[in-house]
C-alpha positions in Angstrom: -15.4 -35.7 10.2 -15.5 -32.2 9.7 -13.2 -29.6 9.1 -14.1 -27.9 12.4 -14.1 -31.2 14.0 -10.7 -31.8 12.7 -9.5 -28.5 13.5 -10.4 -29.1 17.6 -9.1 -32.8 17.3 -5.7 -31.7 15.8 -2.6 -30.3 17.5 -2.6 -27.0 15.6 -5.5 -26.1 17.6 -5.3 -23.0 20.2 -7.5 -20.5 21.9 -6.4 -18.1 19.0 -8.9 -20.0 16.1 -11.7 -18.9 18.7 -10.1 -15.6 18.3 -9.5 -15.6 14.8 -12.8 -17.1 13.8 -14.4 -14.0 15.2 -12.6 -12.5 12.7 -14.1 -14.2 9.9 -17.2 -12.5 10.8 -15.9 -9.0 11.0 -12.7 -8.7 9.8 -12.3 -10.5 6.6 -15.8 -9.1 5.0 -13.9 -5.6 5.1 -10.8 -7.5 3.6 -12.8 -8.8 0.5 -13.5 -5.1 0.2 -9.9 -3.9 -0.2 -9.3 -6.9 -2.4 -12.1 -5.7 -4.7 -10.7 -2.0 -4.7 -6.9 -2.7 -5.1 -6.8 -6.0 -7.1 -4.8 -7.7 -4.4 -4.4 -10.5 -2.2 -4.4 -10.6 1.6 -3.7 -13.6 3.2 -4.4 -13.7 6.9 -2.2 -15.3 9.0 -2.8 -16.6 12.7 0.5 -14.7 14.0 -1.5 -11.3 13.4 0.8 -10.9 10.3 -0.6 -9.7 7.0 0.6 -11.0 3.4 -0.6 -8.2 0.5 0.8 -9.4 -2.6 -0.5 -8.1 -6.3 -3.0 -10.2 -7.8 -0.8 -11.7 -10.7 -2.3 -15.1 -10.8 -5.7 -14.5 -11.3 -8.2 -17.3 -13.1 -8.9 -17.2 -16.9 -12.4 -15.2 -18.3 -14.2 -18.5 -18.0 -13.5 -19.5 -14.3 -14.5 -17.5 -11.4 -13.5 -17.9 -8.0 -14.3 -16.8 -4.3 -12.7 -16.7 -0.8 -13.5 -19.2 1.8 -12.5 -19.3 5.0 -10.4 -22.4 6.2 -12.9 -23.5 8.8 -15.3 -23.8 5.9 -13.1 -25.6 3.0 -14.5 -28.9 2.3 -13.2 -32.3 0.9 -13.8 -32.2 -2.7 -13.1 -27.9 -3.0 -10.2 -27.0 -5.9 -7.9 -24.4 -5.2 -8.0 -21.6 -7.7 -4.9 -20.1 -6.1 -1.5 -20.7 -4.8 -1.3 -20.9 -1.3 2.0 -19.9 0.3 3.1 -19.6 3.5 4.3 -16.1 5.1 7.9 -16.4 3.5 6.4 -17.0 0.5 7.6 -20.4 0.2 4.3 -22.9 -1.9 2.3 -24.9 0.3 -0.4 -26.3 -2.3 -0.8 -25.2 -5.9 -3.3 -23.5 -7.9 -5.5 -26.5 -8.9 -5.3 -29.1 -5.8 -8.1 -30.9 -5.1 -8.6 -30.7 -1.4 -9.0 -33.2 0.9 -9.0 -33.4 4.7 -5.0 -34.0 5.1 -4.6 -31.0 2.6 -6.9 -28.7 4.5 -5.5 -29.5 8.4 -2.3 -28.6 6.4 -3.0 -25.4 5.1 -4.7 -24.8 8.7 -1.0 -25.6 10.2 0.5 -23.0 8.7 -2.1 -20.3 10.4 -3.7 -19.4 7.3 -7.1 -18.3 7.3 -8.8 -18.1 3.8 -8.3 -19.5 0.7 -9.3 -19.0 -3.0 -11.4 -22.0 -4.9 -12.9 -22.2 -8.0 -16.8 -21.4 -7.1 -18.8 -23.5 -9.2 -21.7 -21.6 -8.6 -20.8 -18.3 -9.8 -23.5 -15.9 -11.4 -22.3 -12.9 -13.5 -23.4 -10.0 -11.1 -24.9 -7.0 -12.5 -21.8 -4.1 -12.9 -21.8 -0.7 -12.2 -21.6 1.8 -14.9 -18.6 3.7 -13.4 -16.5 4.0 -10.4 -17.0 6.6 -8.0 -13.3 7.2 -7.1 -12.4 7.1 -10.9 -15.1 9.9 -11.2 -14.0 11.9 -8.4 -10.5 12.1 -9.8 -11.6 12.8 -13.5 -13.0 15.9 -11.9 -9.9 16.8 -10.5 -8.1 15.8 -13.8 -10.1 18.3 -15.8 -9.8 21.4 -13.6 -7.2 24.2 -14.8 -5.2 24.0 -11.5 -4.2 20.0 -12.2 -3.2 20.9 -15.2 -1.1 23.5 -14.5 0.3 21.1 -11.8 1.0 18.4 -14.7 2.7 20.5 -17.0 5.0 21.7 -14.1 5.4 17.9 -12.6 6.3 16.5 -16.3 9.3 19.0 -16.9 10.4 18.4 -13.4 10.5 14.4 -13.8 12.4 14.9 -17.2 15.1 17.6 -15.4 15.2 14.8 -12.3 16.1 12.5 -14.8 18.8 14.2 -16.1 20.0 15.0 -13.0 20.3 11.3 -11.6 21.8 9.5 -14.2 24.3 12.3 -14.0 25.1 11.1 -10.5 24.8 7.5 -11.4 26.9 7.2 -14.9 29.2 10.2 -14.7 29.8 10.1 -11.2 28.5 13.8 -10.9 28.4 15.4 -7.7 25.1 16.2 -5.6 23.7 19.5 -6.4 21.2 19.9 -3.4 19.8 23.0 -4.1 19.2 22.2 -7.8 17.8 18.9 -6.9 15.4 20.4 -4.3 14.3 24.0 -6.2 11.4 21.6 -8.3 10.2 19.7 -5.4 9.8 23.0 -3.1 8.5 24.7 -6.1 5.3 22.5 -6.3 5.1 22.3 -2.4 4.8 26.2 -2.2 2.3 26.5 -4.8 -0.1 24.4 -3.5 -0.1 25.0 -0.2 -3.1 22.8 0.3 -2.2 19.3 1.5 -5.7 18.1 0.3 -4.9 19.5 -3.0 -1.4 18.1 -3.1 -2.8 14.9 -2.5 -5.6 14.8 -5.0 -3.2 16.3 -7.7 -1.0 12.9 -7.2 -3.8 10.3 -6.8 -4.6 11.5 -10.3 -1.6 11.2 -12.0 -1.7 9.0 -14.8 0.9 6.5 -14.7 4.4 7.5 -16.1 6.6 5.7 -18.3 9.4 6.4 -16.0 7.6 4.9 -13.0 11.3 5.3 -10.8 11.8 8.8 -11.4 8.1 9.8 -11.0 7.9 7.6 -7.8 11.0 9.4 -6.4 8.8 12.8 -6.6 6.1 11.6 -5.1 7.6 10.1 -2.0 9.6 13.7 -1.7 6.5 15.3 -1.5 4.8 13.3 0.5 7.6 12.7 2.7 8.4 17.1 3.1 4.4 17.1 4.0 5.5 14.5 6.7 7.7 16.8 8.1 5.9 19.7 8.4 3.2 17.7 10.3 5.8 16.6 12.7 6.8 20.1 13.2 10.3 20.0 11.5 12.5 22.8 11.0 13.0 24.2 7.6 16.5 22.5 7.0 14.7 19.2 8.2 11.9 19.1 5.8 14.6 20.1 3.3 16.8 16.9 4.4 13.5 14.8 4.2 12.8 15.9 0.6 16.2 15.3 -0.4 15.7 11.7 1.1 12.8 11.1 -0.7 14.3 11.9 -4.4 17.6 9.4 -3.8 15.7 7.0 -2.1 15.6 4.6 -5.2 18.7 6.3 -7.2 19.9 2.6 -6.7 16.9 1.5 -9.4 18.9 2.9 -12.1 21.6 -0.1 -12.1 18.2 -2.6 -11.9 17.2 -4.4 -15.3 14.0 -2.3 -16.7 12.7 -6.1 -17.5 12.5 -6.2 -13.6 11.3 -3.1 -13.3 8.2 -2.9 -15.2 7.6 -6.3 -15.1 3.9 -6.7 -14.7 2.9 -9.7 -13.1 5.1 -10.9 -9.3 8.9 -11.0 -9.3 10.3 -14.2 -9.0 12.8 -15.2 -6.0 15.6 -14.3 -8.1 14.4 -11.5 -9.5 13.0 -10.2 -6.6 16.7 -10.9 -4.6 17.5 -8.5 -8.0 15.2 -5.9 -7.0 16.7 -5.7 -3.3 20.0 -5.5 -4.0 18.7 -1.3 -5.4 18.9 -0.4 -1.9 22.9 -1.6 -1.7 23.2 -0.1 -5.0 21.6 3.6 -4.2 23.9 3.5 -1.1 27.2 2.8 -3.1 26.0 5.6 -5.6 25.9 8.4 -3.0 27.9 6.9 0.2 30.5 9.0 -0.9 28.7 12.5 -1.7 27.9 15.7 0.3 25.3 15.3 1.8 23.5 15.0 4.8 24.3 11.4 6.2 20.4 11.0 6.9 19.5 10.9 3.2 22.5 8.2 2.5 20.7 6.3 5.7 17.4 6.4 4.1 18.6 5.5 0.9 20.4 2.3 2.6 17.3 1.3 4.7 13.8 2.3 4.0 13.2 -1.4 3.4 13.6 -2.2 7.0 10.9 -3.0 9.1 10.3 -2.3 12.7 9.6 -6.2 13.5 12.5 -6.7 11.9 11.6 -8.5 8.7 12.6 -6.2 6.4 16.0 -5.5 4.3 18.8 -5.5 3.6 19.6 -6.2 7.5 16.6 -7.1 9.5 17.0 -4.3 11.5 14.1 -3.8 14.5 12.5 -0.3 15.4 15.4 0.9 17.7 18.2 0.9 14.8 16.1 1.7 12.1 16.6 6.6 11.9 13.9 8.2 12.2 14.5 9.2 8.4 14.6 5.9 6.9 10.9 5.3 9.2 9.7 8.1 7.0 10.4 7.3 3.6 8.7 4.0 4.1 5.6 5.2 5.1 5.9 7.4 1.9 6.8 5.0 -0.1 4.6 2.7 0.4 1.2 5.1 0.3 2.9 6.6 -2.8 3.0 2.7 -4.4 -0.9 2.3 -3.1 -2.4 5.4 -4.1 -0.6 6.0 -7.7 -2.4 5.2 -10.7 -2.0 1.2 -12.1 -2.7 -0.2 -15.2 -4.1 -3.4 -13.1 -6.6 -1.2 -11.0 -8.8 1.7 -10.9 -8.5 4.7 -8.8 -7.8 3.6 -5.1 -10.2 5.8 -2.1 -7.9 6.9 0.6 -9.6 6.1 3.3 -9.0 2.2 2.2 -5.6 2.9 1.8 -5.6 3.8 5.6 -7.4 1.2 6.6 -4.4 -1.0 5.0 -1.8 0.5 6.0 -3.3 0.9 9.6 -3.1 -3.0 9.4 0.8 -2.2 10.1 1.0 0.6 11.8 2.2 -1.4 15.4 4.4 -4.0 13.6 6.4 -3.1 10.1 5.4 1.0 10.8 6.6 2.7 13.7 3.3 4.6 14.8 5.0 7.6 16.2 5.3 9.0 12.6 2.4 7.3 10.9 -0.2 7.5 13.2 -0.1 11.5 12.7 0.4 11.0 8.7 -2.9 8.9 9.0 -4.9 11.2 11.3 -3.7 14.5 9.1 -4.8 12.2 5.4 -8.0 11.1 7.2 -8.9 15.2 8.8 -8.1 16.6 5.0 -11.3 15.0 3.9 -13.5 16.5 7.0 -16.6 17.9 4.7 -15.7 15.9 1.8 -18.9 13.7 0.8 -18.6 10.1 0.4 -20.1 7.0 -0.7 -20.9 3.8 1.7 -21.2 0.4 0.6 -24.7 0.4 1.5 -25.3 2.7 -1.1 -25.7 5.9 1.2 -23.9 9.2 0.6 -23.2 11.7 3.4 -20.0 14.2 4.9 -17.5 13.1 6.5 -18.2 15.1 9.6 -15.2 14.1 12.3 -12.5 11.6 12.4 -12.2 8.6 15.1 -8.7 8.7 16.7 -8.8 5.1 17.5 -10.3 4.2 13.9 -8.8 6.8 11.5 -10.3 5.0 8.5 -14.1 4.9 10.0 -14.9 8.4 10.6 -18.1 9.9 11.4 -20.4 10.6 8.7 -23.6 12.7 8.6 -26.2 11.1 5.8 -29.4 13.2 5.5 -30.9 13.3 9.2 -28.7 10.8 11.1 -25.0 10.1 12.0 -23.6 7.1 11.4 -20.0 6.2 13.1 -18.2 3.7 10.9 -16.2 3.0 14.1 -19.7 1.1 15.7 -20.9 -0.3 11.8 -18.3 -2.9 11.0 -20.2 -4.2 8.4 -20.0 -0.4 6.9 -17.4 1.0 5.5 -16.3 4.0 2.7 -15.9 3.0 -0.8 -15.9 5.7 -2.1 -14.8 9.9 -2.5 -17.6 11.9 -4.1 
């Protein structure tokens, strides 16, 4: 018996491995593409839900693996991966030998691929250079970036300063010192596309916390003023964005910069920062907003985030914001275990959650307004084919319109097309 055969034979099956097995033919060759670009897994789950996890058990020099879907495992396949469940919990370790009770149990818990050692693998012929990492090497050697690093370096180090004043000597909020170095940067470059491009190719900092909290304040103020917010507002926002992760200071650095995935207890460690950030501030003067997003940007609208498992309705709007910062922020900036990242895959990704962990009245518009800042920007396909990105799907925000020579092509109608790269 085979593995489909099981499959309809079994009790796990349900109209939705018709549904999802579509999928494997459109869906996941796109997902293999964001796996190549970002050095992640995704693990695709029956229940619509999406597992992205860092790629931190990857196979020794001399073994090579590849994905296979689960309708195509067969008796006999080794795993060259852990497969876990969507709570993270083990269901077969890195090294089983499949067989047909393992695979119909994998299939029960509504996962759809899986990574085996592929004993046929052929070195493939490498590119020289990556476009993206081109593209921002350009922007890294022009005069205006580096005006912009020597400005964004003695800002981190003042920030700094300023935080673990709050945090060790209990010092008290000083909002308009706080905010004159993130206003600073946002009114000289006025050009969102700039802004953007200027962090994308920041090199990564030492002090990853502090650099991180600038980065979500800026992209969380440019937020705002696509949403139309007042002055104060974008102010407030800004403010939010800098204390989001004040509660990082009190974390171990080993659990910090650790490089490869948290364990449970570390990870329970690491989630305790948003408790900590709140306890640090719940007593300042400030606008209770920021001290709301401090407390729970790590909620999710489905309700499986932390520290409460709070659903869209009693999640502010504040806290919503911040997470969709902070979470393009920790895509996008620069990674010793990748290379430069192209934005529009970083929309495609985060468009994966835009109707369940995102609430898509705020990042619908932040996608749409990253997408339309690259409208004449050329770009490479992964055909091979450069052209302009000429107008922006609404439906499809990553899979614009581009023009290459003589023709159009609209990524929205070419699944098996998509942008890998910024030129």
């Amino acid at each position: 018996m085979n593995i489909t055969q099981l499959i309809l034979t079994s009790q796990v099956f349900s109209p939705k491995y018709i549904l999802f097995y579509f999928i494997k033919l459109t869906i996941c060759p796109i997902f293999s593409i964001i796996k190549s670009y970002l050095n992640v897994d995704i693990i695709l789950y029956l229940n619509g839900s999406i597992l992205i996890m860092s790629d931190n058990n990857s196979s020794s020099n001399n073994i090579h693996t590849k994905t296979v879907f689960i309708f195509d495992a067969d008796d006999g396949m080794t795993l060259s991966k852990d497969v876990l469940n969507s709570d993270g919990s083990l269901i077969a370790a890195s090294g089983t030998k499949l067989d047909m009770d393992m695979i119909a149990k994998i299939s029960a818990n509504h996962i759809l691929e899986i990574e085996i050692i592929d004993k046929d693998y052929t070195e493939p012929v490498r590119p020289v250079e990556n476009d993206n990492s081109t593209y921002y090497e350009k922007v890294r050697n022009s005069k205006e970036f580096k005006a912009f690093c020597k400005e964004y370096n003695e800002g981190i180090s003042d920030l700094k300063s300023q935080l673990n004043d709050i945090v060790n000597r209990n010092a008290d909020v000083d909002v308009d010192e706080l905010l004159t170095y993130p206003l600073s940067l946002m009114n000289t470059y006025s050009n969102k596309l700039q802004m953007f491009d200027m962090l994308h190719s920041l090199r990564q900092f030492d002090d990853l916390t502090y650099a991180h909290s600038v980065n979500v304040a800026l992209v969380a103020s440019i937020i705002g003023e696509w949403l139309g917010y007042s002055e104060e507002d974008v102010h407030v926002l800004t403010l939010c964005g800098l204390l989001h992760d004040i509660g990082k200071v009190r974390i171990p650095r080993k659990i910090l910069e650790k490089p490869g995935k948290l364990t449970p207890t570390e990870f329970e460690v690491m989630k305790a920062h948003v408790n900590e950030g709140y306890d640090i501030i719940k007593d300042k003067d400030i606008d209770s907003r920021v001290k709301e997003a401090c407390l729970l940007h790590h909620e999710k609208c489905d309700g499986t985030g932390y520290p409460f498992g709070l659903t869209s309705e009693k999640i502010p709007d504040f806290a919503k914001i911040i997470a969709i910062a902070d979470i393009y922020d920790a895509m996008t900036s620069d990674r010793v275990y990748r290379s430069a990242v192209c934005p529009f895959t970083v929309i495609h990704l985060m468009e994966q959650e835009c109707f369940s962990t995102l609430d898509p009245k705020f990042a619908l518009p932040f996608f749409k307004n990253v997408a339309s800042s690259y409208i004449h920007n050329n770009v490479k396909l992964s055909n091979g084919e450069t052209g302009e990105v000429v107008l922006i799907n609404d439906r499809s925000l990553s899979r614009p319109v581009i023009r290459c020579k003589d023709k159009f092509i609209d990524l929205s109608a070419a699944p098996d097309l998509t942008i890998t790269s910024i030129l």
